[in-house]
ChimeraX commands (.cxc) that place a marker at each C-alpha (Angstrom):
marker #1 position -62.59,-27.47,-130.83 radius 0.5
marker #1 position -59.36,-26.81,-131.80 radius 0.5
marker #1 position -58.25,-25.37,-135.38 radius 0.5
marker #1 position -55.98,-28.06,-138.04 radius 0.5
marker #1 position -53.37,-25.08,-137.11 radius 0.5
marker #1 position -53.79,-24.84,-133.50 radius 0.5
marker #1 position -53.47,-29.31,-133.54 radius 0.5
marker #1 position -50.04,-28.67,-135.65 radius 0.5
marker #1 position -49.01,-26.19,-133.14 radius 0.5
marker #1 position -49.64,-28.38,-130.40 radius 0.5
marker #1 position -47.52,-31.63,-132.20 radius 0.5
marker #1 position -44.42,-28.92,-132.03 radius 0.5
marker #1 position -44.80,-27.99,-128.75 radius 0.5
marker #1 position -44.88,-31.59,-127.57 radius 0.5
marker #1 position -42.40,-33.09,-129.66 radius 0.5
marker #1 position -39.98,-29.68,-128.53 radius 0.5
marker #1 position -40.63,-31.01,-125.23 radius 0.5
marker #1 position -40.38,-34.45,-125.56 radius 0.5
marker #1 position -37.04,-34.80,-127.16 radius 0.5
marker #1 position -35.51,-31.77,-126.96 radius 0.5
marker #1 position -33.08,-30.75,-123.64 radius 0.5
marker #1 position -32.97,-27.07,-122.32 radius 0.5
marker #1 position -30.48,-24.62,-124.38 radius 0.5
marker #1 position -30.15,-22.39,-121.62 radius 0.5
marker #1 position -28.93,-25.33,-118.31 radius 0.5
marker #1 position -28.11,-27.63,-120.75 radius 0.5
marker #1 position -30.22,-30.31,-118.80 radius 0.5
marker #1 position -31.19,-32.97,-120.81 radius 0.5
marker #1 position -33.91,-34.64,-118.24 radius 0.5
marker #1 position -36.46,-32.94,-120.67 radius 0.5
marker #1 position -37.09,-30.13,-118.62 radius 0.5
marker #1 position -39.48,-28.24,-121.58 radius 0.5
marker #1 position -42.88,-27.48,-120.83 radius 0.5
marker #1 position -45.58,-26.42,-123.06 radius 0.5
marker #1 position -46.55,-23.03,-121.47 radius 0.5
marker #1 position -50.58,-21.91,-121.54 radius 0.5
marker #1 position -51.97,-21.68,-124.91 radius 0.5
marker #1 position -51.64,-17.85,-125.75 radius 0.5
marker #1 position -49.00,-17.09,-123.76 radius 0.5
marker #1 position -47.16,-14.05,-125.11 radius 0.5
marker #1 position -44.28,-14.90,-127.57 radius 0.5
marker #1 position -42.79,-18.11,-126.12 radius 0.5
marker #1 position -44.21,-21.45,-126.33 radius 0.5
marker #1 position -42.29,-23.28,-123.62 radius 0.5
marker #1 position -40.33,-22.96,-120.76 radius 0.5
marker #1 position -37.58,-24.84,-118.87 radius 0.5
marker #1 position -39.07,-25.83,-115.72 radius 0.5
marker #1 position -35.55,-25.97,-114.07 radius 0.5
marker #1 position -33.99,-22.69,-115.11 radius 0.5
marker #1 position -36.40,-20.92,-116.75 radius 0.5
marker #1 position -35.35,-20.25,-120.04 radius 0.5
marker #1 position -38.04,-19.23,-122.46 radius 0.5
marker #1 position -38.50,-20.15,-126.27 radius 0.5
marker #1 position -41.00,-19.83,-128.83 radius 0.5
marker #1 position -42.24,-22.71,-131.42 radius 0.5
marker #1 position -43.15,-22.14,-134.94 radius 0.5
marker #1 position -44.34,-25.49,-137.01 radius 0.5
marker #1 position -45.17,-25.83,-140.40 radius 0.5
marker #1 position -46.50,-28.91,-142.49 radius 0.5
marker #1 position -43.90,-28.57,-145.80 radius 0.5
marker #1 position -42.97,-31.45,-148.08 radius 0.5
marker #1 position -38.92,-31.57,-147.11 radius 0.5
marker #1 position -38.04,-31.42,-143.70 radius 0.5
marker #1 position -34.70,-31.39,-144.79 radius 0.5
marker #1 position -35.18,-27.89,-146.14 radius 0.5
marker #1 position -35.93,-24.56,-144.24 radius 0.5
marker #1 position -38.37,-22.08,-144.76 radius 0.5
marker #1 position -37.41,-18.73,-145.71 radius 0.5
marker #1 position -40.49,-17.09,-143.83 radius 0.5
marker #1 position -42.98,-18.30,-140.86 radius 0.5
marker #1 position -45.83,-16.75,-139.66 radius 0.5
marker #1 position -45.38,-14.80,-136.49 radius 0.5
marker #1 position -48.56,-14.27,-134.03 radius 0.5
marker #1 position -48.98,-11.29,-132.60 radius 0.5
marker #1 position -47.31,-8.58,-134.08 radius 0.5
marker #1 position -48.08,-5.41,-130.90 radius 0.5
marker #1 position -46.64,-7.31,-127.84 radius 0.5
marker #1 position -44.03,-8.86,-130.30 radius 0.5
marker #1 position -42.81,-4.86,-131.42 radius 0.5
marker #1 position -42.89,-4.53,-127.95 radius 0.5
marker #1 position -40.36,-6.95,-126.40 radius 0.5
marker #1 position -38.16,-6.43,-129.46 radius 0.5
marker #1 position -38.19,-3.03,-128.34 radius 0.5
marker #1 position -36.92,-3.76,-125.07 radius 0.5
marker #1 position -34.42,-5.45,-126.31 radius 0.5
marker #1 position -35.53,-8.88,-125.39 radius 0.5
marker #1 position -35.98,-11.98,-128.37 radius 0.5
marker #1 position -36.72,-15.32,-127.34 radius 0.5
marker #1 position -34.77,-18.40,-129.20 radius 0.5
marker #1 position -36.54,-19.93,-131.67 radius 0.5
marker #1 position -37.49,-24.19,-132.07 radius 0.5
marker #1 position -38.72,-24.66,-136.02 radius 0.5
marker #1 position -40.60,-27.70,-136.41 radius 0.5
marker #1 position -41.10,-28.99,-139.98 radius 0.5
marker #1 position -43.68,-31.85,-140.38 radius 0.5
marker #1 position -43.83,-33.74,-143.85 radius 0.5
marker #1 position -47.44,-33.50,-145.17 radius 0.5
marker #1 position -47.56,-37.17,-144.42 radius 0.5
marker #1 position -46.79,-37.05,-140.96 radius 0.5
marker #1 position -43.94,-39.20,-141.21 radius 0.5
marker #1 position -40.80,-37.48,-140.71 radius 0.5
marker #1 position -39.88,-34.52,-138.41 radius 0.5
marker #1 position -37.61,-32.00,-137.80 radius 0.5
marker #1 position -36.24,-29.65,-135.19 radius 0.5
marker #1 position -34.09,-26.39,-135.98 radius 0.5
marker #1 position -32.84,-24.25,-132.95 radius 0.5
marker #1 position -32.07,-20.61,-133.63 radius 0.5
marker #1 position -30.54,-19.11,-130.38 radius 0.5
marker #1 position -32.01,-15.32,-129.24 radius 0.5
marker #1 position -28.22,-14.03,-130.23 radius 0.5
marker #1 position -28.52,-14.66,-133.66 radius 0.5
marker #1 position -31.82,-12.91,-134.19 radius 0.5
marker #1 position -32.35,-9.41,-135.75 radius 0.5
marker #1 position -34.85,-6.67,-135.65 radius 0.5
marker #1 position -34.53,-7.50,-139.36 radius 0.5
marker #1 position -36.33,-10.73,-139.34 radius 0.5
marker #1 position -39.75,-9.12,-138.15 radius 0.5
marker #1 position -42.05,-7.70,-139.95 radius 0.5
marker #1 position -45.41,-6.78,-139.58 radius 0.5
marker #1 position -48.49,-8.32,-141.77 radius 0.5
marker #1 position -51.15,-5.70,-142.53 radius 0.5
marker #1 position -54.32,-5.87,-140.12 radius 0.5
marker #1 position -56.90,-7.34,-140.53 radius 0.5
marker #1 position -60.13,-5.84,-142.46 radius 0.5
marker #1 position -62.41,-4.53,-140.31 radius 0.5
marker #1 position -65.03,-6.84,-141.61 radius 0.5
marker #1 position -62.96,-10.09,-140.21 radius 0.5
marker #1 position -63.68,-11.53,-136.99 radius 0.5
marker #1 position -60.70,-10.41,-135.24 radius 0.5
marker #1 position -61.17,-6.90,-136.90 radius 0.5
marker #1 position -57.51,-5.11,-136.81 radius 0.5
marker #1 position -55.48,-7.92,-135.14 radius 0.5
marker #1 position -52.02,-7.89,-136.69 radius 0.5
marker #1 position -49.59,-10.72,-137.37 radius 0.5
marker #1 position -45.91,-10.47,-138.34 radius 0.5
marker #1 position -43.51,-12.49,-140.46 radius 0.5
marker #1 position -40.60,-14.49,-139.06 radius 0.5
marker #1 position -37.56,-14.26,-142.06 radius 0.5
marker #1 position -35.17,-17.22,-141.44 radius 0.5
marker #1 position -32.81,-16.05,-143.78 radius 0.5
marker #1 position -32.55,-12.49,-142.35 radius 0.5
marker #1 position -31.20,-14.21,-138.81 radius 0.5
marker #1 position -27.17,-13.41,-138.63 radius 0.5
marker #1 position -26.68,-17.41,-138.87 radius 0.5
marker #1 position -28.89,-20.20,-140.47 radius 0.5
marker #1 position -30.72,-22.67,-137.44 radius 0.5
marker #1 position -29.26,-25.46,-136.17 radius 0.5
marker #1 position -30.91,-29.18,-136.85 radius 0.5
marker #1 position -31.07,-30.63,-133.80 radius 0.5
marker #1 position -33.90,-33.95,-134.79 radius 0.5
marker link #1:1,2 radius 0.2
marker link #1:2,3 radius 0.2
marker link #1:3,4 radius 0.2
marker link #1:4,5 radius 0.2
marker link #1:5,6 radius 0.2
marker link #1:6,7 radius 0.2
marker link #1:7,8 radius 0.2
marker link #1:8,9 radius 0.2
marker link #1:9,10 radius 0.2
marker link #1:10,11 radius 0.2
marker link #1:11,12 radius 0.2
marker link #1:12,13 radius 0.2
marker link #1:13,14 radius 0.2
marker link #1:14,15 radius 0.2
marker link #1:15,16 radius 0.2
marker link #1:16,17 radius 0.2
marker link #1:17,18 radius 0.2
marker link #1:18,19 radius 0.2
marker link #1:19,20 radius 0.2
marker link #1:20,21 radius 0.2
marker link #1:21,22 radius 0.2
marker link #1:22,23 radius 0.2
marker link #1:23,24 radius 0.2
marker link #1:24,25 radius 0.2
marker link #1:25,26 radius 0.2
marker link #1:26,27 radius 0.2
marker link #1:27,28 radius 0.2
marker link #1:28,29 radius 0.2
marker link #1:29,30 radius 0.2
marker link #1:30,31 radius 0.2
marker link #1:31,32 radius 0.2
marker link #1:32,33 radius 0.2
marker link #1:33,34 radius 0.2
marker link #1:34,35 radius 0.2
marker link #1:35,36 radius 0.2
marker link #1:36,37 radius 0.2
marker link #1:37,38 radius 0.2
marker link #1:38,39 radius 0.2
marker link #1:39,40 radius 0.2
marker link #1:40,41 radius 0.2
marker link #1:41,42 radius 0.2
marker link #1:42,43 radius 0.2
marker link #1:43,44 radius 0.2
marker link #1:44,45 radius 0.2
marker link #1:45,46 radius 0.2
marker link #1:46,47 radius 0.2
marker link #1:47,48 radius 0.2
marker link #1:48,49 radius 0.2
marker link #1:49,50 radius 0.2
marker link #1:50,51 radius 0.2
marker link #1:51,52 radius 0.2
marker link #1:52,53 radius 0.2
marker link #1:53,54 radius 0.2
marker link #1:54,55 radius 0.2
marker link #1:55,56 radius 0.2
marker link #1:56,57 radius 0.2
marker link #1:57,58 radius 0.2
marker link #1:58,59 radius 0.2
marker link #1:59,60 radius 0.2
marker link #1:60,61 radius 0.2
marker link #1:61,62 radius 0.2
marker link #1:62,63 radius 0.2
marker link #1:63,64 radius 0.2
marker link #1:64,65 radius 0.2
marker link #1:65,66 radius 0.2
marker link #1:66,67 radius 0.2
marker link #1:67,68 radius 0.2
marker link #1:68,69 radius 0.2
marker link #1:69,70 radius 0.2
marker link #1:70,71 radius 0.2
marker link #1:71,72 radius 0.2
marker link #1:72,73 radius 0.2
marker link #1:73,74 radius 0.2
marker link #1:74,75 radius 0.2
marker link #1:75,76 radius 0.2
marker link #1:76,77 radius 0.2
marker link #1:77,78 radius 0.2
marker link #1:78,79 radius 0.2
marker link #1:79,80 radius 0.2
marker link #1:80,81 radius 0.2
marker link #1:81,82 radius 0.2
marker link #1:82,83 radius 0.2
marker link #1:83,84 radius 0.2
marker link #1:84,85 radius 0.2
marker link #1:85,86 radius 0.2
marker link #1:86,87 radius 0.2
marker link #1:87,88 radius 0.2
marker link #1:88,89 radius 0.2
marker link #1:89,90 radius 0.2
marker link #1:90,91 radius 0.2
marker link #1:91,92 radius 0.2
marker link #1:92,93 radius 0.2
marker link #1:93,94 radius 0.2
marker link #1:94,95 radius 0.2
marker link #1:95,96 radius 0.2
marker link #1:96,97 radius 0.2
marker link #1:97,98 radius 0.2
marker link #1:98,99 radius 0.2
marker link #1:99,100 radius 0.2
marker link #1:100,101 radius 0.2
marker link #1:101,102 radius 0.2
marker link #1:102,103 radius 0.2
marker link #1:103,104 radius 0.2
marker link #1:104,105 radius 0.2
marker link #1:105,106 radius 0.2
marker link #1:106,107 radius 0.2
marker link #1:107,108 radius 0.2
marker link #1:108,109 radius 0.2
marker link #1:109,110 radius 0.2
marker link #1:110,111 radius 0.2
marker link #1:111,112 radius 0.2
marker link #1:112,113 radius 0.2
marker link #1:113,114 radius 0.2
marker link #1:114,115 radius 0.2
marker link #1:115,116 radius 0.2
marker link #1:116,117 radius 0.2
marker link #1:117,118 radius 0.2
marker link #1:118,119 radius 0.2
marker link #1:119,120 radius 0.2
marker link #1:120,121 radius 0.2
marker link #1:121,122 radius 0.2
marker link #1:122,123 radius 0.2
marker link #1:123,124 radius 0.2
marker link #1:124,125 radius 0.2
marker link #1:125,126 radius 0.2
marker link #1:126,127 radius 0.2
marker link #1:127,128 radius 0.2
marker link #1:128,129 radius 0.2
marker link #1:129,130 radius 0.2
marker link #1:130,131 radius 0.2
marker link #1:131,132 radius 0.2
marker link #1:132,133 radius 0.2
marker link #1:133,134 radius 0.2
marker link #1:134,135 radius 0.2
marker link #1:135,136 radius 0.2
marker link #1:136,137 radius 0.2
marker link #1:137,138 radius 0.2
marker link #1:138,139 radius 0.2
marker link #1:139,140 radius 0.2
marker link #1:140,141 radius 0.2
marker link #1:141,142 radius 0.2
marker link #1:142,143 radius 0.2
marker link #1:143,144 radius 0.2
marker link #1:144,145 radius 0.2
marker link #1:145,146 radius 0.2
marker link #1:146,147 radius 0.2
marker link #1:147,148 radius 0.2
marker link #1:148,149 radius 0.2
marker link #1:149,150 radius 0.2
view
């Protein structure tokens, strides 16, 4: 059964997808495809090109108005492809606590920084998941703002 956050996750994913075109071919056939739930630091995947992206969504009360931080997933394999050099683009999805309304922002892999990362401390050794560690995604440390696209 899935989590209220894993169901919110899935909405952005879909609605990426679904209305969104690829960044990377510029093919607007709605070539996005969800990739396998806990894939590694991108969400979905151009089916035509291959061009990779992650998803963050978040239920706020304005979709008009950005976050300044979302919660990042894994923090080890995310050090490690910043490390390499290698960010994937990011798709913010901001769903109104209704429901109702919707919104995309696109922030393209160039306009990223090392800056925006940062790790969350690990988790107690008493928690389920017992020294996991999650990171922190800080819009406003990005070298540009997102784009709305929706």
């Amino acid at each position: 059964m899935a989590t209220e956050r894993q169901l919110l996750g899935d909405l952005g994913e879909k609605l990426v997808a679904k209305t969104i075109g690829c960044p990377g071919c510029k093919n607007t056939g709605k070539s996005l495809r969800a990739l396998p739930t806990n894939f590694k630091c991108a969400d979905v995947i151009c089916d035509f090109c291959g061009y990779l992206a992650q998803i963050k969504t978040k239920t706020v009360t304005n979709v008009d108005e950005l976050p300044k931080q979302l919660l990042g997933a894994a923090w080890g394999p995310q050090k490690e492809r910043m490390d390499a050099g290698i960010y994937f683009p990011l798709f913010v999805v901001l769903v109104e606590s209704s429901g109702r309304k919707k919104s995309i922002w696109y922030l393209p892999r160039d306009l990223l920084t090392r800056d925006m990362f940062t790790p969350r401390k690990p988790l107690s050794p008493n928690a389920r998941r017992a020294g996991w560690q999650g990171y922190n995604i800080n819009i406003d440390r990005a070298t540009a703002l997102p784009t709305r696209l929706m």
